[in-house]
C-alpha distance (Angstrom), angle and dihedral (degrees) to the residues before:
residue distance angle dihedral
X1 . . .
X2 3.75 . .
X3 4.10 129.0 .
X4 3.36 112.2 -140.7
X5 3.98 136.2 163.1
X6 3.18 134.0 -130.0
X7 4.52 138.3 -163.6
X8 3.80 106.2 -109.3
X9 3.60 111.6 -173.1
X10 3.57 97.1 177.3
X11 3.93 84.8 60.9
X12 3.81 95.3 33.3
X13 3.80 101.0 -128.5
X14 3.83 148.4 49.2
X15 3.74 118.8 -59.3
X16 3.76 133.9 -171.5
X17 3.35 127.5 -131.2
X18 4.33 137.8 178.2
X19 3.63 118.1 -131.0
X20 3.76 121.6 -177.9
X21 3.71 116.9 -145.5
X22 3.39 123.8 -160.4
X23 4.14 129.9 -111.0
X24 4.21 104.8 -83.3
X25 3.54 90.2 12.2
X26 3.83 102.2 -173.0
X27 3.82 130.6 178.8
X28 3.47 99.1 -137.0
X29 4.27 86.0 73.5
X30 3.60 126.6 79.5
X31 4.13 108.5 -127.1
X32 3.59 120.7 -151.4
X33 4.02 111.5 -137.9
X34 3.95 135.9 -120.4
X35 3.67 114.2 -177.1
X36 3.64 112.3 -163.0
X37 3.38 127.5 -164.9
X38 4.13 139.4 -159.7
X39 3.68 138.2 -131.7
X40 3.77 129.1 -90.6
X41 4.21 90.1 -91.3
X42 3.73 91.3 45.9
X43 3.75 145.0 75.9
X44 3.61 142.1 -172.6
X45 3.67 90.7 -46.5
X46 3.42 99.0 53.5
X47 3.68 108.5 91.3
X48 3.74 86.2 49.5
X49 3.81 88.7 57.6
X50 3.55 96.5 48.1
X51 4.35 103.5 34.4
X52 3.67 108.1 11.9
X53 3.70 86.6 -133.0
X54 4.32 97.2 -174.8
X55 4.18 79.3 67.4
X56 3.68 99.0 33.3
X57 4.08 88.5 55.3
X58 3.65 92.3 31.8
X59 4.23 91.8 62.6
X60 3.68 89.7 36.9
X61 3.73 102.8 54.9
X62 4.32 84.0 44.0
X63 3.29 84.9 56.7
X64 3.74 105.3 48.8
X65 3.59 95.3 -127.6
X66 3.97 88.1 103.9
X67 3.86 129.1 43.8
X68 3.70 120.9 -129.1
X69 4.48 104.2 -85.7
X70 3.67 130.0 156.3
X71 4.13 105.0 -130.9
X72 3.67 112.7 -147.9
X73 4.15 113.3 -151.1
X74 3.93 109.5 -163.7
X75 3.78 134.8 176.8
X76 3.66 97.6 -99.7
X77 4.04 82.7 -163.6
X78 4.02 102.7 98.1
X79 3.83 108.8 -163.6
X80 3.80 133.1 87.8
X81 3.71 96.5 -93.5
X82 3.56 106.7 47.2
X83 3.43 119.3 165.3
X84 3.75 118.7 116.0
X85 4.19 98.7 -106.5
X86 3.69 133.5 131.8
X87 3.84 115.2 -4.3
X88 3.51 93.5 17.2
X89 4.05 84.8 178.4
X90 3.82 86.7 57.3
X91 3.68 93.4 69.6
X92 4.29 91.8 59.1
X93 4.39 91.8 113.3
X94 3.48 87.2 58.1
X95 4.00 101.9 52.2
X96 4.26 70.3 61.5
X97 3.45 93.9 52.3
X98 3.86 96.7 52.5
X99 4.08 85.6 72.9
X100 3.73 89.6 84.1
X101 4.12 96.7 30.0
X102 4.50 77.3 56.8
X103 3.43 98.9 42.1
X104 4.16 100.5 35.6
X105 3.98 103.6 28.6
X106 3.62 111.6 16.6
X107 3.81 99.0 43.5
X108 3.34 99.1 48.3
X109 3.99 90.6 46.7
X110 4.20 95.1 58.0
X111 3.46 83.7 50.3
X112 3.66 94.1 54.7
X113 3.46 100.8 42.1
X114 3.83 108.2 37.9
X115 3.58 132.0 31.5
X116 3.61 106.8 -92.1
X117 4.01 134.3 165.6
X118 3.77 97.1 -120.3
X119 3.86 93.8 -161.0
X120 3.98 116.5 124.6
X121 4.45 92.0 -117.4
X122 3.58 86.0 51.1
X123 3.99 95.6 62.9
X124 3.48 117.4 79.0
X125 4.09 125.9 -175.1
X126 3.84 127.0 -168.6
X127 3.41 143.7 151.3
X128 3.85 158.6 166.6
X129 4.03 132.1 -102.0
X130 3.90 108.2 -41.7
X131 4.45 80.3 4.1
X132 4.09 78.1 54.6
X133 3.67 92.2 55.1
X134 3.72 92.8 50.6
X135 3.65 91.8 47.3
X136 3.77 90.0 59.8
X137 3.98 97.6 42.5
X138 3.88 94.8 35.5
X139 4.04 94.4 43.8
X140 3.68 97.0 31.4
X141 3.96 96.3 55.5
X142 4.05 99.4 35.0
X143 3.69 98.9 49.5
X144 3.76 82.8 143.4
X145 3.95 81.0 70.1
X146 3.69 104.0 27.1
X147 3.78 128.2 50.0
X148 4.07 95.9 165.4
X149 3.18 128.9 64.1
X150 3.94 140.7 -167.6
X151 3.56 122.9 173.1
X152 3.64 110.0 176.9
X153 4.50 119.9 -173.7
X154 3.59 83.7 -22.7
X155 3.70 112.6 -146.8
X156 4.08 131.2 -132.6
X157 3.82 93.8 -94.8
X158 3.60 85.7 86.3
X159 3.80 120.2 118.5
X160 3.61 120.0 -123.2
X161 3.86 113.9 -80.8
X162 3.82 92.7 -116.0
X163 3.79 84.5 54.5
X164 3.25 91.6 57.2
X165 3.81 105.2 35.8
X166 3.74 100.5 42.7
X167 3.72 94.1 143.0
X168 3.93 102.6 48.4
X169 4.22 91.3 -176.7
X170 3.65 92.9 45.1
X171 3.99 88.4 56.6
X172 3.53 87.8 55.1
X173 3.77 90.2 49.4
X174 3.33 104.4 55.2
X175 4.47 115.9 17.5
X176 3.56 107.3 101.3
X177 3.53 95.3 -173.9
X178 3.74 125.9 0.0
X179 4.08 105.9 -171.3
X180 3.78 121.6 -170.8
X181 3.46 128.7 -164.5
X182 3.51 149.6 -173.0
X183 3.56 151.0 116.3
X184 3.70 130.7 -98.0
X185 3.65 93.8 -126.0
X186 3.91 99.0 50.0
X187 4.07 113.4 116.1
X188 4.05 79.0 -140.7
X189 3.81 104.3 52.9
X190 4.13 74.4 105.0
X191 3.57 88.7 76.7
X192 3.82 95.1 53.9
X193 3.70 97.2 33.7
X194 4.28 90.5 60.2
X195 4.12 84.8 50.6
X196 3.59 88.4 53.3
X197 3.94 100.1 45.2
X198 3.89 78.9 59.7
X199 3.85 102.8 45.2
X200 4.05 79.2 49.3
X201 3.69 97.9 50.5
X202 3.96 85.2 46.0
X203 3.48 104.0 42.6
X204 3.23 98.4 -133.7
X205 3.74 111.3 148.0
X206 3.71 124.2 -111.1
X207 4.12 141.2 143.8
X208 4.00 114.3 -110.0
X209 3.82 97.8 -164.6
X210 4.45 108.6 178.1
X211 3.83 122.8 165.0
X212 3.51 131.0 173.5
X213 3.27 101.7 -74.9
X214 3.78 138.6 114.6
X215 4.34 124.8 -137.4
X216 3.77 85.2 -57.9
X217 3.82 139.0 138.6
X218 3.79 86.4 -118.9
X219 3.39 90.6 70.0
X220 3.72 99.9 39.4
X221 3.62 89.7 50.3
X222 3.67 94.0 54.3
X223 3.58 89.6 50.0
X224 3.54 96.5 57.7
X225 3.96 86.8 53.2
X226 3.71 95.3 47.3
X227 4.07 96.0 41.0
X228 3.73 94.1 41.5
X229 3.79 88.6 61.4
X230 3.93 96.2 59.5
X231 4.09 91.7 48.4
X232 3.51 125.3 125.6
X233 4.02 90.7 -12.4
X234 3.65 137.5 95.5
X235 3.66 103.2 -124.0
X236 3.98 137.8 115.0
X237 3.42 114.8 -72.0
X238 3.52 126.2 -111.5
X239 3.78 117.9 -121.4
X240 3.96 128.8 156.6
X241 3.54 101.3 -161.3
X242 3.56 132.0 13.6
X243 3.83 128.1 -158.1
């Protein structure tokens, strides 16, 4: 796990940013990508508080139930002074903003700096609570970027599923792997149950994954284990409970 900064010029300054490597990490390989991002209290460091992703990847990927990916944790939080203090819900416009900071700055970055498979089905976004919501806006309207992705307890900065899906056949076309999660006793599971009614009435294919429990980091770290596993391979799904 290494902290490194990076220019944003959609922000104007120098942000930081986590990005997990995996064991014999060698530049002579092409990495596929999973960027991961936090809640609306968090930062970059917050997946590593709640998951301890290096190990969670680490025992994976030694076990074969995980291929070899570099996972990219941001600060979802796009404005000049972004750490998560005060009015935490005052900073909501610019967990918007961070589409273009992603898409313009920190993309092209990762791809700079470490060797990464820049092809579309090797990019993978996901996320928890507000980090959910991006994962659904971000992933859902830049399939030409994103071909995985993770929505975990999604939050209600999520754009209406019509906004989202406006092109039902080119959903079809081009998700690889459209993961939903959240747990039965979240206040939010709304959110995630109205994007499913829609994928249902579409048939477009997806995983609805809910366990029992609430807007947690229990269930966000589960997640991570259970999504991680279907990345960037064609293989079954993993889902616990299906409803």
């Amino acid at each position: 796990m290494e902290l490194i900064e990076y220019e944003s010029k959609t922000v104007g300054t120098v942000r930081k940013v986590n990005v997990y490597t995996p064991p014999g990490y060698s530049s002579s390989k092409k990495y596929p990508v999973l960027y991961l991002l936090h809640g609306i209290g968090g930062d970059e460091t917050e997946w590593v508080k709640f998951a301890n992703p290096a190990a969670l990847f680490d025992n994976l990927i030694a076990d074969g139930k995980a291929v070899e990916m570099i996972v990219v944790m941001p600060n979802g939080r796009a404005q000049k002074n972004d750490r998560a203090e005060g009015n935490v819900m005052a900073s909501a416009p610019a967990f918007a903003v961070f589409e273009k900071d992603l898409l313009e700055d920190l993309i092209p970055t990762i791809e700079k700096q470490f060797s990464v498979d820049v092809d579309r089905e090797k990019r993978a976004i996901a996320g928890l609570s507000m980090g959910g919501g991006q994962s659904f806006n971000f992933g859902l309207r830049n399939l030409e970027s994103f071909a995985w992705i993770g929505p975990f307890s999604a939050a209600p900065n999520t754009k209406p599923v019509q906004e989202l899906i406006p092109d039902v056949q080119l959903a079809k076309d081009k998700i690889k792997l459209l993961w939903i999660s959240c747990g039965n006793k979240d206040g939010l599971i709304r959110i995630s149950q109205n994007i499913r009614q829609f994928l249902k009435k579409h048939q477009i294919d997806h995983v609805w994954h809910v366990d029992e429990h609430g807007h947690d980091p229990q269930h966000w770290s589960s997640s991570l284990y259970w999504f991680s596993q279907c990345l960037f391979q064609d293989k079954k799904p993993v889902k616990l409970i299906a409803q």
